[in-house]
Every structure is written in C-alpha cells, then in structure tokens.
C-alpha positions as CSV (number, residue, x, y, z in Angstrom):
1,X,-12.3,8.3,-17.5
2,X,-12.5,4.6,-16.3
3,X,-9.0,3.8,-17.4
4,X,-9.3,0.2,-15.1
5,X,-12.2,-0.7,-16.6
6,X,-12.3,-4.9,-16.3
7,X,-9.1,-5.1,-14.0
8,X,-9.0,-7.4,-11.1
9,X,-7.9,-5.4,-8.2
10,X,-6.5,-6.8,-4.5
11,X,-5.3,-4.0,-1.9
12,X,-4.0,-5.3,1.2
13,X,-4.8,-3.2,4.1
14,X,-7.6,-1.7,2.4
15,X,-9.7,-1.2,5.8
16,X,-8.6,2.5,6.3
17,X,-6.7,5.3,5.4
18,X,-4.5,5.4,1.9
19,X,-5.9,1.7,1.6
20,X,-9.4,2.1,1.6
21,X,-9.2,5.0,-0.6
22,X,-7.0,3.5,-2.7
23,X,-10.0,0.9,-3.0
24,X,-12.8,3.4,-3.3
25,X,-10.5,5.1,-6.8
26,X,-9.8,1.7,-8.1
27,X,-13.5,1.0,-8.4
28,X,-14.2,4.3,-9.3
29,X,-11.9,3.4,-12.6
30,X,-13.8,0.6,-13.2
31,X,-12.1,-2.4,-11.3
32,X,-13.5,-5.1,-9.5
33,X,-12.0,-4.4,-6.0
34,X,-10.8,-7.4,-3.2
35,X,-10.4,-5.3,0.1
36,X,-8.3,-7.7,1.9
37,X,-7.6,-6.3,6.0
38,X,-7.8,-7.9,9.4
39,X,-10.2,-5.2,10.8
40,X,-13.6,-6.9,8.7
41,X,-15.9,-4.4,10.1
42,X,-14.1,-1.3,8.9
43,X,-13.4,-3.0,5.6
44,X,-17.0,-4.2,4.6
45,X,-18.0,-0.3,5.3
46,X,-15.6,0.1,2.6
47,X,-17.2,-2.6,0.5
48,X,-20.7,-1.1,1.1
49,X,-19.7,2.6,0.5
50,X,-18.5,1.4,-3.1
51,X,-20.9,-1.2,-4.1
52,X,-23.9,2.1,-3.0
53,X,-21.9,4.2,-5.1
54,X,-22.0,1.2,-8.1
55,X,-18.9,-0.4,-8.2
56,X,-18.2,-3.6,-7.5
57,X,-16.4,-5.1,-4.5
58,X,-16.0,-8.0,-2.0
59,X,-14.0,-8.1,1.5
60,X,-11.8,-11.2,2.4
61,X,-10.2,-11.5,6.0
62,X,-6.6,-11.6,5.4
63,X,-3.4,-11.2,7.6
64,X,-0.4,-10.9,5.2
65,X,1.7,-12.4,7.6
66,X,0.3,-16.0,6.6
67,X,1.1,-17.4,3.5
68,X,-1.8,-20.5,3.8
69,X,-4.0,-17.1,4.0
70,X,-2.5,-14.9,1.7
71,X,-2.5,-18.7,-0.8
72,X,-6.4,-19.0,-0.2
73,X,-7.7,-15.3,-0.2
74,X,-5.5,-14.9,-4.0
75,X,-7.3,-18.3,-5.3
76,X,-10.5,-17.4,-4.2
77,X,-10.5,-14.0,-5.9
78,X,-9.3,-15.7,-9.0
79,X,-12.3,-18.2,-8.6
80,X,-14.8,-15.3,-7.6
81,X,-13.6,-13.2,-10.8
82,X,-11.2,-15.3,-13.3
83,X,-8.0,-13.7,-12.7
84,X,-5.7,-11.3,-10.9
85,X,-4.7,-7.9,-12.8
86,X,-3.3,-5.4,-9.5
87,X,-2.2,-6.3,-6.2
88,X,-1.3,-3.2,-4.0
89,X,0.9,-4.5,-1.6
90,X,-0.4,-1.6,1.1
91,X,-0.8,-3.5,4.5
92,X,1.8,-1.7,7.0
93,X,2.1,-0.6,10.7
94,X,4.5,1.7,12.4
95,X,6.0,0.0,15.4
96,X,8.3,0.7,18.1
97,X,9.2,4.7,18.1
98,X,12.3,4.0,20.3
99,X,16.2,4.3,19.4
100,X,17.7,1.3,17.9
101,X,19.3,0.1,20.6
102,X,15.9,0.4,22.5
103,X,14.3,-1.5,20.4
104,X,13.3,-5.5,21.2
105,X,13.4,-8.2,18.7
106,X,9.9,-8.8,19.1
107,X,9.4,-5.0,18.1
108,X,11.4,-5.4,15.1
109,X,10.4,-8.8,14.0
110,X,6.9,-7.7,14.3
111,X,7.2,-4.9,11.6
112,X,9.1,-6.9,9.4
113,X,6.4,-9.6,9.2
114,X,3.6,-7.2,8.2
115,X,5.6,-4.3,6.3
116,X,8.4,-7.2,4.5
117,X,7.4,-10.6,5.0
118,X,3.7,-9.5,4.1
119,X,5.0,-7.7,0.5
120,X,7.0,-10.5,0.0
121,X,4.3,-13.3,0.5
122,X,1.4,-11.8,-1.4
123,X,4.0,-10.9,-4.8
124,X,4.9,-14.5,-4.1
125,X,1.1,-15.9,-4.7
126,X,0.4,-13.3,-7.0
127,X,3.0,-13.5,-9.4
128,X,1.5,-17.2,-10.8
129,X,-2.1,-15.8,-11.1
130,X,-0.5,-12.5,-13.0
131,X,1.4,-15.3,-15.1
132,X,-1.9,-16.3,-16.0
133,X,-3.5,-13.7,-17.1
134,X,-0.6,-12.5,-19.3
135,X,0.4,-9.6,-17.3
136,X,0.1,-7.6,-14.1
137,X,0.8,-4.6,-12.2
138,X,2.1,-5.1,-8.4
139,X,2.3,-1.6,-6.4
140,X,4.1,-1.9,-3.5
141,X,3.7,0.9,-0.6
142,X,7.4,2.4,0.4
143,X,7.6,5.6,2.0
144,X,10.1,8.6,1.4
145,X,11.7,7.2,4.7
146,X,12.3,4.4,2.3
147,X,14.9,7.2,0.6
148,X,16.1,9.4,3.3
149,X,16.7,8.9,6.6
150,X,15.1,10.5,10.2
151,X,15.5,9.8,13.7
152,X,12.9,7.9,14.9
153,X,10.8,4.4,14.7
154,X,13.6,2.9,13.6
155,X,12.1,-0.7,12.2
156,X,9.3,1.0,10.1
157,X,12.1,2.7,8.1
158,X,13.9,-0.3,7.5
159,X,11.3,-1.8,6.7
160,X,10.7,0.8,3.8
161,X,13.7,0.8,2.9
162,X,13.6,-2.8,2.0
163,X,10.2,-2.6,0.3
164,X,12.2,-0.1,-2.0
165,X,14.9,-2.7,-2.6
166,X,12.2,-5.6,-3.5
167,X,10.7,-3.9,-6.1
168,X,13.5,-3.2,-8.2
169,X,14.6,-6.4,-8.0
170,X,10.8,-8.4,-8.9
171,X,10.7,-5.5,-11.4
172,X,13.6,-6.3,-13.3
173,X,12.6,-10.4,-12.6
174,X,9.3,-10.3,-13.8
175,X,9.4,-7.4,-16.9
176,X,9.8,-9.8,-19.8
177,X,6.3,-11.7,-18.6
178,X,4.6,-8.1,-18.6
179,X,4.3,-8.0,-14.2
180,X,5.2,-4.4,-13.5
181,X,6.2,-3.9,-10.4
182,X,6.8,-0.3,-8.8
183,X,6.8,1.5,-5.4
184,X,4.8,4.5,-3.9
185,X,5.9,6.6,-1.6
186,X,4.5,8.8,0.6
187,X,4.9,11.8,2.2
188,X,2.9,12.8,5.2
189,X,-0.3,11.7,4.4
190,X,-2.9,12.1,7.3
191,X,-4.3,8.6,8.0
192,X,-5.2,6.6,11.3
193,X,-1.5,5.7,11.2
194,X,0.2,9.1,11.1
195,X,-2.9,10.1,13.7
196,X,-1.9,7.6,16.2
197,X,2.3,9.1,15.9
198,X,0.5,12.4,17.2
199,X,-1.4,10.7,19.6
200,X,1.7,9.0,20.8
201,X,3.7,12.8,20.9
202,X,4.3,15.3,23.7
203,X,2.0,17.4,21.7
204,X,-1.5,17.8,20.5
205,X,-2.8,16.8,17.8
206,X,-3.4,19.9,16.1
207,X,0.2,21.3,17.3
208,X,1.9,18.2,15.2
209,X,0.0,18.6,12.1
210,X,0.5,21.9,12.3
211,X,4.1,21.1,12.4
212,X,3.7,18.5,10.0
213,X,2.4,21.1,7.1
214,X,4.8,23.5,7.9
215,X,7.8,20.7,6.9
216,X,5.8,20.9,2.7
217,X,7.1,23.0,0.5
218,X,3.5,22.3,-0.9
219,X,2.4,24.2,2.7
220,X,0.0,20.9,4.1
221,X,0.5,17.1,4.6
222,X,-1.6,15.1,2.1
223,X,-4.6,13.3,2.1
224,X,-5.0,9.2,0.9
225,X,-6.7,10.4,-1.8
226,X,-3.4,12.2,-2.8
227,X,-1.7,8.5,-3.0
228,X,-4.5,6.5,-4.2
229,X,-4.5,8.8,-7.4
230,X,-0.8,7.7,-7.8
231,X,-2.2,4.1,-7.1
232,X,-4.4,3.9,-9.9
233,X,-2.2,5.4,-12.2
234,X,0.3,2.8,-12.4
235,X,-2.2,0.0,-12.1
236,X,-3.5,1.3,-15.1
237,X,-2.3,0.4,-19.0
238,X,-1.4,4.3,-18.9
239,X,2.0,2.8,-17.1
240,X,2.4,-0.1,-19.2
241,X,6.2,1.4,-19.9
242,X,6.4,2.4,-16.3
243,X,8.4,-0.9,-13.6
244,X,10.9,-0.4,-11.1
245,X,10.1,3.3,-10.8
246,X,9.3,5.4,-7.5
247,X,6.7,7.5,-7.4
248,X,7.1,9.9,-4.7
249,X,4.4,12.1,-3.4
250,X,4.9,14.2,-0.7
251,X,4.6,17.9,-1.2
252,X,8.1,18.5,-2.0
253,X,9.1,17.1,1.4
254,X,12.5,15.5,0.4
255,X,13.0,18.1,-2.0
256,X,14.3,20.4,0.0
C-alpha cells in the first residue's frame, strides 16, 4: 500500500539512522521526499538509493539552527513541488554525558539549538506552507527520555522533554486548520547516535548492546526501520483523527 501517495515530505536530519530510513519508507509510500541534513554526502547516498529504487527525492543542505536556512530550504521545496504536506522534525544530537552540574552552558545551549530551537524553527516556516495547502502533518522526534527520567546526558533529556511539551501545545493551536501535530518516541533504536554512546562507554560495543537488549521486554533494541514505520503512519490520512498523541516505540522499555 502506498498510503502517501502525492504527499510532500521534508525530514530533517535525514542523512543517517531513523532519518534516512524514515526517508527511504516515506518514498516507499509514494511521497516526494526533501532529505534536509548538514552531512550532504551521506544524504545524497540517501537520495540516490531511493531515486535507483524509483521514488522520488532531492537533498537540500540545511542546519535547523538557522531560521534564514530553514526560511529558504521550506520555499524552495514548495517551489520544486507546489506545497508542503509532512515535516518530520527529526534532526537531534546527544551532547554532553556529564552530571548537571558538570555541564557548561555552551554544552547545554548547543543541544537546545539543534534538538528545540531547530523543532521550533522549522514548525515555525512550515506551519504557513501547511496553511496553504489546507492541511498538514508535523511529526516531531521525542524520545521515551522525553517521559521518564535516567541519569545521564542531562541536556538531551531536556531537550526531549520539551519537544514533548511543544507538540501538544502546536497540536491543540493548529487542529482546527487540519496541521496535526504529534510526537514519536523512541526506544533504543541502534543508529550512529546510540553507537557513538557505546563508543563513548567503559565497555565494548558489543557488551552495551548486549546490555541494551537485555533492558526490552521485547528481548533487543530496535532498528530505524522500527520508527520510520511509526513515521509514516501518522503522516499518512490513516491518522487524520490522530494530533497531540505519543507514539512510543520501544519494546516495552518504560513498560516495566
């Protein structure tokens, strides 16, 4: 089923992990896919592996943190396709791993700008185009450390946490114009991001996702494609009933 058949599709970060496959899925559906990242190489790969596989993409440099950017890259996939259906507000780093009181203001402030200034930026822009069109589906990337709490990279899960917060509120702001706005969030999902935490551990990398699986009731940490499913699915008409919710996936993790 190509239940996105015709939709104009932007995904920030969509360079690697639950980004790019997010991309790869949304063209699979049927929609025209702008893979917006600040790593071009890695994202025109992505373009190429979808337009070989007969979908249809493009890649625009774009750092979220820039709001003459994030202005420009919008307009131009209007102009390059008419209009602007889905955003996927997915751009995100970890940051600083250090207590809170370790942490520097230029640690924090640097996660805010890409995981909360960036969401709120590119709604910002993209609300007017969705006005446009008539209606529109924003998807904004939370985590489950968005809902519970755990001790470490402190910034990343505030910043989650307010991701959370913003979509209710532009949910409830924008329903009567027919934006949807909703949040995903993820378990443990094994992408460059959650690599690099091993990385950064006392512990191989193979020791902490073996670790990592063993905290699933599900028994393994997920892949992007896991999320990207999720993705689609409330981009799609299939939600049209569906704003302000949060979709959790994540094995069970904060089931428990």
């Amino acid at each position: 089923m190509r239940g996105l058949e015709g939709k104009i599709c932007v995904v920030t970060g969509g360079s690697h992990g639950i980004g790019a496959a997010t991309c790869r899925r949304l063209a699979e559906e049927g929609a025209k896919v702008a893979v917006t990242d600040v790593v071009d190489e890695d994202g025109e790969a992505v373009v190429s592996g979808i337009t070989s596989a007969g979908g249809e993409a493009a890649y625009w440099h774009l750092d979220v943190t820039d709001e003459d950017a994030v202005r420009d890259v919008l307009g131009q996939v209007k102009a390059t396709w008419g209009q602007l259906d889905v955003i996927v507000n997915n751009a995100g780093i970890a940051g600083a791993d250090k207590p809170t009181d370790q942490v520097d203001l230029d640690e924090w402030s640097k996660v805010m700008d890409v995981n909360v200034k960036g969401v709120f930026l590119c709604t910002k822009h993209a609300v007017p185009l969705m006005r446009e069109a008539g209606a529109g589906s924003i998807i904004n990337l939370s985590s489950i450390y968005g809902i519970v709490g755990a001790p470490d990279i402190p910034p990343y899960h505030a910043s989650k946490g307010a991701v959370r917060e913003m979509t209710k509120t532009d949910a409830v702001l924008y329903a009567k114009e027919k934006i949807r706005v909703n949040s995903v969030h993820p378990g443990f999902i094994w992408t460059p991001l959650v690599e690099d935490l091993a990385e950064r551990s006392d512990k191989s990398v193979e020791a902490f996702r073996a670790e990592l699986d063993s905290l699933h009731p599900i028994g393994h940490v997920g892949a992007p494609e896991d999320i990207a499913a999720g993705i689609a699915y409330l981009a799609s008409d299939d939600a049209r009933f569906v704003t302000g919710a949060e979709l959790v996936i994540d094995g069970g993790y904060i089931a428990k």
